[in-house]
C-alpha positions, 0 to 999 in steps of 0.5 A, a space after each residue: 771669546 769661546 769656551 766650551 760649546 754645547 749643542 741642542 739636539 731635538 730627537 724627533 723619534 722620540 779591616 777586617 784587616 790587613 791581611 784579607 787585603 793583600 789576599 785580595 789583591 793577590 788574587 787578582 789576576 795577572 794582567 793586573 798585577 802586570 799593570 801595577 808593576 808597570 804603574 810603579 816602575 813608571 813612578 820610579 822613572 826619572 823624567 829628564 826634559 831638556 832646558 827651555 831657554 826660548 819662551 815666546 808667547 801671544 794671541 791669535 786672532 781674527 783680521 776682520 772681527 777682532 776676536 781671539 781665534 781658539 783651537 789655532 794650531 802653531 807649528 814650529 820650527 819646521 815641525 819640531 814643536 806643535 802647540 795649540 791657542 786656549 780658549 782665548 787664542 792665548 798660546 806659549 811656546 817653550 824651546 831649547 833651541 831659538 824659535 825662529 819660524 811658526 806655521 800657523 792653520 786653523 780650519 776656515 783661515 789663510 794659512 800664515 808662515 811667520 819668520 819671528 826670529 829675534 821677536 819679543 813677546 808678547 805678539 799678536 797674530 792676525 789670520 785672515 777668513 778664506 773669503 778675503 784676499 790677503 793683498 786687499 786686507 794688508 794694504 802692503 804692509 810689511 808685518 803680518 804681525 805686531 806687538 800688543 799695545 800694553 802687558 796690561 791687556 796681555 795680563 787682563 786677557 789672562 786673568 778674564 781666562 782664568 775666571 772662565 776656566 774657574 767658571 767651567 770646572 765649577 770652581 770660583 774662588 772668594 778670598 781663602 775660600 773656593 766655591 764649589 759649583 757642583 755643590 751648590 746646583 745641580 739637577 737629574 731626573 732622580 734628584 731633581 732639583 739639588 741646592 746646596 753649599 759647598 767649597 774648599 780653603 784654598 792656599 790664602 788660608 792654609 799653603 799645604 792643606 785644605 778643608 773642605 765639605 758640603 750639604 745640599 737637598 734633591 727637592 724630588 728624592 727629599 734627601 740630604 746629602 753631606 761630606 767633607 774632607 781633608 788634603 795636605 800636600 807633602 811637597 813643596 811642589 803639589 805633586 803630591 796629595 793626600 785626602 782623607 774623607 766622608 760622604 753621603 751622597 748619590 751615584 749613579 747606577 751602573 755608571 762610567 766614571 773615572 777618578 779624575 772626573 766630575 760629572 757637576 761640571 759645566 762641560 759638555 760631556 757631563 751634560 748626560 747627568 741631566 738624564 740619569 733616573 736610576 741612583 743609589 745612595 752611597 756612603 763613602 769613607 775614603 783614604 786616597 793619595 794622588 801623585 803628578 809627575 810630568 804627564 802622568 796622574 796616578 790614584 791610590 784609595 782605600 774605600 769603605 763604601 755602603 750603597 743603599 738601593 735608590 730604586 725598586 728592583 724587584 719587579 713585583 717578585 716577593 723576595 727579602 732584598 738587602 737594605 743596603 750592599 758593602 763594596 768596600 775595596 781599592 780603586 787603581 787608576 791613572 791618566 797619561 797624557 803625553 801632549 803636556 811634554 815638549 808642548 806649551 799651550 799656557 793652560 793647564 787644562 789644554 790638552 794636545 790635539 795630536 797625541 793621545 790621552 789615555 785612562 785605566 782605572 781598576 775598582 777592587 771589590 776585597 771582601 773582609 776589608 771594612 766588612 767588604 762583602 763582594 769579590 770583584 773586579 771592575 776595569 775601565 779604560 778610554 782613549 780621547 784622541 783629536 786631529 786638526 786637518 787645517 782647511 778640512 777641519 778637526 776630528 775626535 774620537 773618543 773609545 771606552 772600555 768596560 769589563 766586571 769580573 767575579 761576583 758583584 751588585 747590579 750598580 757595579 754593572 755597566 749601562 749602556 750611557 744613552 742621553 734620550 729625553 724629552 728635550 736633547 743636550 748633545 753629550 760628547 761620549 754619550 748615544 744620543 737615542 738611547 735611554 739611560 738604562 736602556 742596557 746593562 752588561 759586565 762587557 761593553 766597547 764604546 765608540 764615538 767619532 765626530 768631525 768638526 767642518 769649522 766655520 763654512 759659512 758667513 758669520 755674524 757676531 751671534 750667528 756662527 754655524 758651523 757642521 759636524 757628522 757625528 757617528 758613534 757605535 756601541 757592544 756589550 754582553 751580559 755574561 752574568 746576570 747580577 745578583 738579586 736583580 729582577 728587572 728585565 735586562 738586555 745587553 748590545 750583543 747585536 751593536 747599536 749605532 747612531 749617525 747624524 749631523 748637527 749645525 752648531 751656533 745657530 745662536 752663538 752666545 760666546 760661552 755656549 752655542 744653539 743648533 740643530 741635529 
């Protein structure tokens, strides 16, 4: 069954109190007012969905090899809804009206038109490879589709999906304790090698809270990192989160991060923390509240935070530089995907290929809160859109934003989120031939593209390969230089682009995939 996929890529060319607050957040500018306006009327919106009385739910899967078929698009009803099978070919269609007919695609199969008016759940539903006839596979049968033995397979298949999930966000689950991957291992090229423990309670020992913390070793920068913390949920339902917490530990210079995201995690994307030589050390205190409704996250934290420098940055120049820098301030942020209303796909964590995702997130320098040194306003925004074209294949495009206004550090800036090392872990959202820190700028755009051609080729249980074009495009411009930063800078006035192609599953190892690019 397949999870995630990554790619090996080989290179070859080498208060002080509340009233400063509101101040603050009075001199922010318009736009962002607008936004918080538009944040809060959003909240108060009441999202009304229409009753789902019809639920029907199975799996995809593959004629000849018997395997769950991931990523299979499901339309139904003329159109009406569209859904997508998890990881584990696994789907659920949720409907106001009965379901009563169900297209379904998936690039390198035979597309299948099922009448399933009247079925019961759950169903398997078989799709056949390109390469064979329908005729010769079927023999004349009359159904194209059949019930699973037993709900006891359903739900084995169900609970082995969890703990694949569980696996990859990093989080693994031990009576009333949850384990934090994360915590536990990691490596960079700034840290090294970083062991630790790490975890969370989790409701078995507390229903409407949690206790959690961690402590770990870098055996390269010989430095201990610790934290905790403490969340209760208000309401019955989880909607809502309150966190309050402390930590010491590192962060990337310059980084790209959204409050949702966790670059420990076993995904593809945070593959690029391997490359990361410039950190600093942060200590954080942290007020924050997290509020989910419907297709919307939206994120509230108070944060007092002191970074110590992590590298030299003086370049030989003999100046006093600050031992350590006081950015304390509010972070905004929110996630909305639209494709979690009206659309099924039994996983939290499956998103909608044919709408898109959206995040903004506003980090807000306040001087005089918690002693905040520094008056300024740092935005990010991305979009993740994804479409499946049936026989073509799939494409995913993925835009990032920046922007830093007013005066602020050298971490705050942005680097230019390259991934070129001695050996290549291809990183979706990342420039494949480009250093680390190769770039710094207080305005940058990334564009990255890629289209997946599916299964072209014949295939065997380890041997997949599968193609994909990959271009990605880059700009940035440093309009001011940052305070008390001697190295030598250079920003992306001029465009940096990147295209290849890679052949994924080369070795296909069912949770991960070996290729070429």
């Amino acid at each position: 069954m397949q999870i995630y996929k990554f790619d090996l890529i080989f290179d070859w060319e080498s208060l002080a109190g509340l009233n400063d607050c509101f101040i603050g957040l009075l001199r922010m500018e318009k736009t962002v007012i607008a936004i918080l306006c538009a944040c809060l009327v959003i909240i108060g919106l009441p999202f009304n969905l229409a009753a789902q009385n019809y639920l029907l739910n199975g799996m995809v899967v593959d004629q000849v090899k018997n395997t769950y078929l991931p990523f299979a698009k499901i339309d139904v009803n003329d159109h009406k809804l569209q859904t997508i099978t998890d990881f584990n070919g696994l789907f659920t269609i949720r409907s106001d009206e009965p379901i009563r007919h169900l297209l379904v695609t998936n690039a390198g199969y035979q597309p299948l038109l099922l009448d399933v008016t009247g079925s019961v759940s759950p169903l398997v539903i078989r799709l056949t490879p390109l390469t064979l006839k329908s005729d010769s596979l079927f023999g004349g049968r009359s159904d194209i589709y059949h019930f699973i033995d037993s709900l006891r397979q359903v739900d084995q298949v169900e609970r082995m999906k969890q703990q694949q999930e569980s696996m990859l966000s990093g989080q693994i689950g031990l009576g009333w304790f949850t384990m934090n991957l994360n915590k536990v291992k990691r490596y960079n090229q700034f840290e090294g090698v970083y062991l630790g423990l790490g975890g969370y309670t989790n409701e078995k020992l507390l229903r409407f809270g949690s206790l959690g913390g961690f402590v770990g070793y870098g055996f390269k920068d010989r430095k201990t990192k610790y934290g905790f913390d403490v969340s209760a949920w208000p309401l019955q339902n989880h909607h809502l989160t309150l966190t309050a917490g402390y930590s010491y530990d590192t962060r990337e210079s310059g980084e790209t991060k959204f409050f949702d995201e966790d670059m420990g995690t076993i995904e593809p994307s945070s593959f690029r923390f391997f490359y990361i030589g410039k950190m600093d050390y942060e200590r954080k205190t942290s007020f924050s509240v997290v509020y989910k409704r419907d297709f919307a996250d939206f994120y509230l934290a108070l944060q007092r935070r002191v970074i110590n420098p992590g590298y030299d940055i003086s370049n030989g120049a003999k100046v006093l530089l600050p031992l350590e820098y006081n950015v304390s301030g509010i972070t905004l942020g929110f996630r909305l995907d639209p494709g979690k209303i009206g659309v099924a796909t039994g996983s939290q964590n499956m998103e909608n290929i044919n709408l898109p995702v959206f995040w903004f997130q506003l980090s807000r320098g306040v001087p005089g809160l918690f002693k905040g040194e520094y008056n300024y306003s740092r935005y990010q925004g991305k979009i993740m859109y994804s479409q499946d074209f049936s026989r073509l294949g799939r494409s995913s495009l993925q835009v990032v934003w920046n922007q830093l206004a007013g005066t602020a550090p050298y971490f705050e800036y942005f680097n230019g989120g390259g991934t070129f090392g001695n050996f290549g872990l291809f990183a979706p959202g990342s420039f494949v031939t480009m250093h680390p820190n190769e770039f710094i700028s207080d305005k940058s755009i990334g564009l990255f593209f890629s289209h997946h051609f599916g299964n072209l080729f014949p295939h065997t249980l380890l041997f997949n390969p599968s193609p994909e074009l990959v271009f990605n495009y880059g700009w940035s411009k440093l309009q001011t230089d940052p305070l008390l930063y001697f190295l030598p800078v250079m920003d992306m006035h001029n465009g940096f682009a990147e295209a290849g192609v890679q052949l994924n599953n080369l070795l296909d190892l069912n949770v991960y995939g070996v290729g070429l690019g």
